[in-house]
Structure formats: structure tokens, C-alpha cells
C-alpha positions, -999 to 999 in steps of 0.1 A, spaced: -590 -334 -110 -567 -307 -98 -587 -282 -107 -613 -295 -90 -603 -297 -62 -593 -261 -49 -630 -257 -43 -626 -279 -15 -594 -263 -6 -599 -230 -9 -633 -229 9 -617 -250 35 -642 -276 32 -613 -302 31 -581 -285 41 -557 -312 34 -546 -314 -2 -545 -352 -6 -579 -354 10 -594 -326 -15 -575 -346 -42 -585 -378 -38 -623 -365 -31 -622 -342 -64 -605 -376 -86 -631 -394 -71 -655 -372 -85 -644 -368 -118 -637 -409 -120 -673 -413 -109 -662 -432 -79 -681 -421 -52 -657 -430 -25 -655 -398 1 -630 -390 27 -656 -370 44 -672 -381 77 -702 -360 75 -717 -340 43 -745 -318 56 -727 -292 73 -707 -286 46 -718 -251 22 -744 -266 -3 -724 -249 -30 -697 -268 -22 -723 -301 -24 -731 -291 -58 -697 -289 -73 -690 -324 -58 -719 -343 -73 -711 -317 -107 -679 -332 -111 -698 -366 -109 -719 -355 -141 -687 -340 -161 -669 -372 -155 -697 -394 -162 -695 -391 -198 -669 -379 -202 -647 -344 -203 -631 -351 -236 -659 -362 -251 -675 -329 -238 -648 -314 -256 -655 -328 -291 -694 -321 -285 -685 -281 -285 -651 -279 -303 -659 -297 -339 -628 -283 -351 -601 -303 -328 -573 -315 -346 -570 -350 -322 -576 -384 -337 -612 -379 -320 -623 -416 -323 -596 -428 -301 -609 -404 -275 -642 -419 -277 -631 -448 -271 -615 -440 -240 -645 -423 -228 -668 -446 -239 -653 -476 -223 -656 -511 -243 -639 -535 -264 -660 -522 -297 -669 -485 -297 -684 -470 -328 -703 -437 -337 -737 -436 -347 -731 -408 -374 -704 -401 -397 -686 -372 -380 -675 -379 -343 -684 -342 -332 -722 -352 -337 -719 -381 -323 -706 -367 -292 -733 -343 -293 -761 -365 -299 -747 -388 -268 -748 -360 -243 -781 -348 -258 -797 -384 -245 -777 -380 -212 -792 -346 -206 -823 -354 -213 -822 -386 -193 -807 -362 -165 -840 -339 -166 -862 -365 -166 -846 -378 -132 -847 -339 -114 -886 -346 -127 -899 -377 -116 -879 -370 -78 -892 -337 -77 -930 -355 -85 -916 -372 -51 -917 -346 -31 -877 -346 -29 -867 -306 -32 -849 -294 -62 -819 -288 -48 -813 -323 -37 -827 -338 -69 -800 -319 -88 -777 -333 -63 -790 -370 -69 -796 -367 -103 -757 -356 -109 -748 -382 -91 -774 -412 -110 -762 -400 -142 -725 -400 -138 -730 -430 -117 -711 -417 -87 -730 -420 -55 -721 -387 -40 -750 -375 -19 -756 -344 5 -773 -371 34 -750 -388 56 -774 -414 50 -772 -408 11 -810 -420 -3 -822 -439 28 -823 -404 48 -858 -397 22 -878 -430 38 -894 -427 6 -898 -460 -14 -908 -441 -41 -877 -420 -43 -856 -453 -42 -877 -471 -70 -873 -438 -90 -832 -441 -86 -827 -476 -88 -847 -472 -125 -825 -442 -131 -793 -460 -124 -803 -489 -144 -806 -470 -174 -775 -450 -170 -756 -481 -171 -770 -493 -201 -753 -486 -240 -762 -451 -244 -758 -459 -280 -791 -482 -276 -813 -452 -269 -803 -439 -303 -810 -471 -319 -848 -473 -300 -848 -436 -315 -841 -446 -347 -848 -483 -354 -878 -487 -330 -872 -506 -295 -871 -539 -309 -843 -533 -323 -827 -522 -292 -836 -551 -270 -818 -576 -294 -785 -563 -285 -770 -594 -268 -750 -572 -241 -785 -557 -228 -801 -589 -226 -771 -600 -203 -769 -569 -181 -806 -577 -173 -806 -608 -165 -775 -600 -145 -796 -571 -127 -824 -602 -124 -806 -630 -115 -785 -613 -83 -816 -594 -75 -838 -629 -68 -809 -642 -53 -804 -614 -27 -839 -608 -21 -842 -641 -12 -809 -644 8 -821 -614 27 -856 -623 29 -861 -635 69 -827 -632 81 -827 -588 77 -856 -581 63 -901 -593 75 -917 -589 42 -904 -601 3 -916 -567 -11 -892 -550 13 -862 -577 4 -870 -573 -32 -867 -535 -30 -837 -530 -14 -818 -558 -33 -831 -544 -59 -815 -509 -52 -783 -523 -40 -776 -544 -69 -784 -516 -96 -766 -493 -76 -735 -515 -77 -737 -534 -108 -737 -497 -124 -710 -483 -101 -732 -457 -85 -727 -466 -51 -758 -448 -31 -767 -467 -5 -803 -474 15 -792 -501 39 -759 -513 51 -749 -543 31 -724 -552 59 -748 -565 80 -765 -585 49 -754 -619 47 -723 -636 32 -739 -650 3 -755 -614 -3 -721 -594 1 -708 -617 -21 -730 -613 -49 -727 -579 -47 -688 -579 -47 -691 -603 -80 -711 -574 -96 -691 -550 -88 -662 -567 -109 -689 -571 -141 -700 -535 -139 -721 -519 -166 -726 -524 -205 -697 -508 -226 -706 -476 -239 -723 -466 -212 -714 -440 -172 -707 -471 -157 -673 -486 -143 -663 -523 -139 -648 -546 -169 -681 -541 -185 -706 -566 -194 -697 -574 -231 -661 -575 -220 -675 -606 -200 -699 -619 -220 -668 -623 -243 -647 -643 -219 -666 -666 -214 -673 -673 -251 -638 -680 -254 -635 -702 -226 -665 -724 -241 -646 -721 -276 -614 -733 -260 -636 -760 -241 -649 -771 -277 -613 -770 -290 -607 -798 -262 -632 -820 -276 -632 -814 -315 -597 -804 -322 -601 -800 -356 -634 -776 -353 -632 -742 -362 -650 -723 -338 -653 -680 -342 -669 -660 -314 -700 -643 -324 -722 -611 -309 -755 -600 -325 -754 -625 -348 -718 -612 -362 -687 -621 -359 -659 -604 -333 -623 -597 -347 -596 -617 -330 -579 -586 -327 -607 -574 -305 -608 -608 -290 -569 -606 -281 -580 -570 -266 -605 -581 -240 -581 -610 -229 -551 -583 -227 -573 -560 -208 -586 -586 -182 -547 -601 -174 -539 -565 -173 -570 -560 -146 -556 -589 -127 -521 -577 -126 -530 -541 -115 -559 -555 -91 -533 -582 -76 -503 -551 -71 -534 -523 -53 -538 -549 -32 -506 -562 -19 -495 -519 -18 -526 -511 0 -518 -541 27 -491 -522 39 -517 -507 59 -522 -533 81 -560 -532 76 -580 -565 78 -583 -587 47 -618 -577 36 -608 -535 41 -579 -537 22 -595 -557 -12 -628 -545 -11 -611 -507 -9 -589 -521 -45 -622 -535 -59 -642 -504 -49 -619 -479 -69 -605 -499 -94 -642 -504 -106 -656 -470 -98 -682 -487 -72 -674 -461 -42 -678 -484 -11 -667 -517 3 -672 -540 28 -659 -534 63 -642 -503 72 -646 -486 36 -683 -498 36 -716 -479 30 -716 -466 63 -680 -458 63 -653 -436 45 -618 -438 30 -610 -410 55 -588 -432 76 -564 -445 49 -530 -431 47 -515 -414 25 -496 -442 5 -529 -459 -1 -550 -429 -7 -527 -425 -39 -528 -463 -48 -566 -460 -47 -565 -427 -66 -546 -439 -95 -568 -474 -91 -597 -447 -98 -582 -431 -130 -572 -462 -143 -605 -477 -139 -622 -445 -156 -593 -445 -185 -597 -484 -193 -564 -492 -186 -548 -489 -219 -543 -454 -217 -529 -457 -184 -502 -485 -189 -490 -463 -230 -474 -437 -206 -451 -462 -190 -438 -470 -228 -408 -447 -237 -417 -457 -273 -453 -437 -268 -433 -403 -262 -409 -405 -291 -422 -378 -317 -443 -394 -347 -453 -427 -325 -491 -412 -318 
């Protein structure tokens, strides 16, 4: 993130170092969340390299790293992991080095297929790069002020909000359709959630919306559509300004943001399976209640989930609410209004990009101060590392020689 940022610096496109910072962290993260008023003056070279940063972070520059260096010495799996955010990673072949390959095979070629289809649109190549970058890594930067509502083209938007969709889906599932046929695929209990997730908060917006912003139900369903797959992935591109949309809408949207995508997947959030599991153990616990003497197990696809894993995903959510609860109450030093201040926390702890209020879809993190702009930057990192990684370095034990 460092390194990324002197582009900005040095071509004075953001002269301030925490600014080009925080912009080039949000990048890498996947965030989306800009300190920049406007974009389109700005050199276009200078546009690329900040939606490119979106596309190396999206899957991952370590795992980039094992794709072309086979012969690194690191305990490569545990890399994976943190790059591949999710209580249960695995690799779909025996060496890690091809499996890293094989997943940023599918996310180039899921990449080109985007430039294609908004190209077919009429969109021009260099902006389809642009958006594309952005889609895959699920960041949101765009080189529009108005990010994909400055097209008009509900062709354009139906083409991204598809394209975001499936980059927040288990990239591991596309090898599995590959190899296994798509049945196979579509019985993975995580995918069937995310969908009706996706479903569910789509019908209830589009209906919400339906009236009150918008004349016509195509029109609601398309842009609930967009907004919901935009935030339920972490993207963060924008077509209409959910500020205005009402408060059942908003919050919908700000519940999605804390589910995020499927594990494995570009996306941010605590991940779908991550809550699928949750609340399997609070209906196990439920159960306890009644039948004390029952002996219940947590089960996904049919088999059966490790306590230890089980122990993980309730460590990493009261780890999530301790962090999320500290952003917040740092960040309020401010002396910004409620819905600023943990809509700004949610935003970056999840890798979303916008809010609500100031820090909205129409609005920028250019405002905050510098205390906050590094609370939100370490909120991004730790959102993009899963946590884990984040809270080992505050361990003395993790630096004594022969720990790792």
C-alpha cells in the first residue's frame, strides 16, 4: 500500500501523504472508499493504477506470489487462507502453487469476459478496463464522478450487477462446475444462501422503493437490484443515491454490508458461511435448551464442521464486535453525526466503500481527520486480512524465533 501510493504523490494527483495513503490502502483492501472530490480531471493513467490496485488486491498479492513463485519456502496454505477469506479454505489440487494458478486463471478470464460484454455496450475500452478492475476486485473505484449511473445505460448496469454477483461467489465453485458439472456446484449450501440473500433484500427494496423514489417496478427492481449486489459483494459502485431511499431500504442494505460475500471469494464482510454458521449454533444451543441431553453437531453440505472451526467463527465474530465497537467510539472523536461516524466503521471494516450520510455514495472520506483516516485505514487492512492476522502481531509470543 506504500508503494502504491507514490503514484498519487509523485504525480501530484493527491499531494498529501495520508490522503495518497489511505486512497492507495483503500485500493489494495478493495475498499473503494476515496478521499477524492472529483475523478475526471485527474491523468487517466493515474485512473488506471487506482482501479489496478483494486484487481491486485482482489485476489490477492500473496496469492499472486505463489501463482508465479512455485518455489517459496512459506507455509503457503496459511497464506491462502488469509487471502481467501473463510472459516474452511482448501485447495482444489494437491500442490498450493497450482491452485493459486488455476484461481487467478478463472478470475482472469471472468475479468475479460466483463471488458467484453461492456464493450458489446457501447462503453469504451478504456473505461471497461477501469470498471472491470474495479467488479473483479470488488472495489468500486470508477473514473465518473457519478461512478456507473454517468453511462444511463440499463444495459451497462445489468451487465455489472451480474459481474459483481459472480465475483462474490466461491471462486472454488467455478472449478467444481468445471469439473463436476453445475449441479454439483449449486448444491453448495453457502451459494444457495448468498442467493437468496441477493433475492430476499432485492424484493424487499424494490418494493420499499417502489412508489416512494421510484414510478415503475422494473425501474425499482433494477436499481435494488444493483445496489444490493454491489453492497452485499463490497463493490461499492453506485447508480442512485441510497441516502435518499428510505429507512427500511438503507437498512437492509447496511445489514448486507455486515454479511458480505461467500468465503473464498473478492468479497469483504464476515462472509456468508461464517453466518450461515452462527446461526446453526444458536438453533443448536436453542435445542440444547429444550433436550438437554441431545447431542446436536453442526453440519454443511451434508458433512460435519469441526468444533475447532466452529470455535473459529465464534472467535472471529467477538473479535469483529470488539474491533467494530473500539472504530467506532475512536472515530467519534470527530464529532460527526451518529450515522457518519458508524456507517464510515462499517464501510471499511467490511471493504463496502460508502456509507450513509456524509461518507455516502455521493460523498467522500475527504473530510475526516487525520486520527480517523488511520482508524478507518487499519479498519480496511484488517477487514481484508480477516482479522486473525492482524490481532498475531499484537502477541509477543508470535515474534519469538521458532513460534511460526
Amino acid at each position: 500500500s506504500a508503494f502504491g501510493a507514490l503514484p498519487f504523490l509523485l504525480s501530484g494527483a493527491i499531494p498529501r501523504v495520508e490522503d495518497a495513503l489511505f486512497e492507495s490502502i483503500s485500493g489494495f483492501t478493495t475498499t473503494g472508499a476515496s478521499i477524492l472530490r472529483e475523478v475526471e480531471s485527474l491523468p487517466r493513467g493515474i485512473l488506471f493504477w487506482r482501479s489496478f490496485t483494486h484487481w491486485m488486491g482482489g485476489m490477492g498479492v500473496l496469492v499472486m506470489m505463489i501463482a508465479i513463485m512455485p518455489s517459496v519456502k512459506a507455509n503457503t496454505i496459511h497464506i491462502l487462507k488469509a487471502e481467501s477469506p473463510g472459516p474452511t479454505p482448501g485447495k482444489l489440487v494437491p500442490k498450493v502453487s497450482q491452485t493459486a494458478k488455476i484461481l487467478y486463471l478463472i478470475y482472469t478470464l471472468l475479468t475479460v469476459a466483463e471488458v467484453i460484454f461492456l464493450l458489446a455496450g457501447g462503453m469504451p475500452l478504456y473505461d471497461s478496463l477501469v470498471h472491470s478492475f474495479s467488479t473483479a476486485g470488488t472495489g468500486g473505484f470508477s473514473n465518473r464522478n457519478l461512478s456507473v449511473a454517468a453511462y444511463g445505460s440499463d444495459y451497462i448496469e445489468i451487465v455489472i450487477t451480474l459481474f459483481m454477483f459472480l465475483f462474490g461467489v466461491n471462486f472454488t465453485l467455478y472449478y467444481t462446475a468445471f469439473k463436476g458439472g453445475l449441479k454439483s456446484a449449486l448444491h453448495d449450501e453457502e451459494l444457495r444462501y448468498y442467493f437468496l440473500t441477493v433475492t430476499a433484500a432485492t424484493a424487499l427494496i424494490a418494493l420499499n422503493i417502489y412508489g416512494n423514489v421510484y414510478a415503475s417496478i422494473g425501474e425499482s427492481v433494477r436499481h435494488a437490484a444493483f445496489q444490493v449486489s454491489s453492497l452485499i459483494t463490497t463493490t461499492g459502485f453506485a447508480t442512485a443515491d441510497f441516502n435518499l431511499w428510505p429507512v427500511l431500504s438503507q437498512l437492509i442494505l447496511l445489514l448486507i454490508m455486515f454479511i458480505g460475500a461467500s468465503a473464498g471469494s473478492t468479497g469483504g464482510g464476515i462472509k456468508v458461511v461464517r453466518v450461515v454458521v452462527l446461526f446453526k449454533v444458536i438453533k443448536r444451543e436453542l435445542t440444547r435448551v429444550i433436550h438437554p441431553r441431545a447431542v446436536r453437531t453442526i453440519k454443511l453440505n451434508g458433512r460435519l464442521v469441526d468444533e475447532e472451526v466452529v470455535s473459529g467463527v465464534m472467535a472471529f465474530f467477538y473479535f469483529y464486535i470488539l474491533i467494530f465497537v473500539a472504530a467506532v467510539l475512536t472515530v467519534s472523536l470527530e464529532g460527526e453525526d451518529i450515522v457518519t461516524t458508524v456507517t464510515s466503521v462499517i464501510a471499511t471494516l467490511n471493504n463496502v466503500g460508502p456509507g450513509l450520510s456524509k461518507v455516502g455514495p455521493m460523498g467522500n472520506f475527504a473530510d475526516v481527520s487525520v486520527l480517523s483516516k488511520a482508524v478507518l485505514s487499519l479498519c480496511m487492512l484488517i477487514g481484508r486480512l480477516e482479522i486473525y492476522p492482524i490481532m498475531l502481531l499484537m502477541f509477543p509470543s508470535f515474534w519469538k524465533r521458532g513460534s511460526i
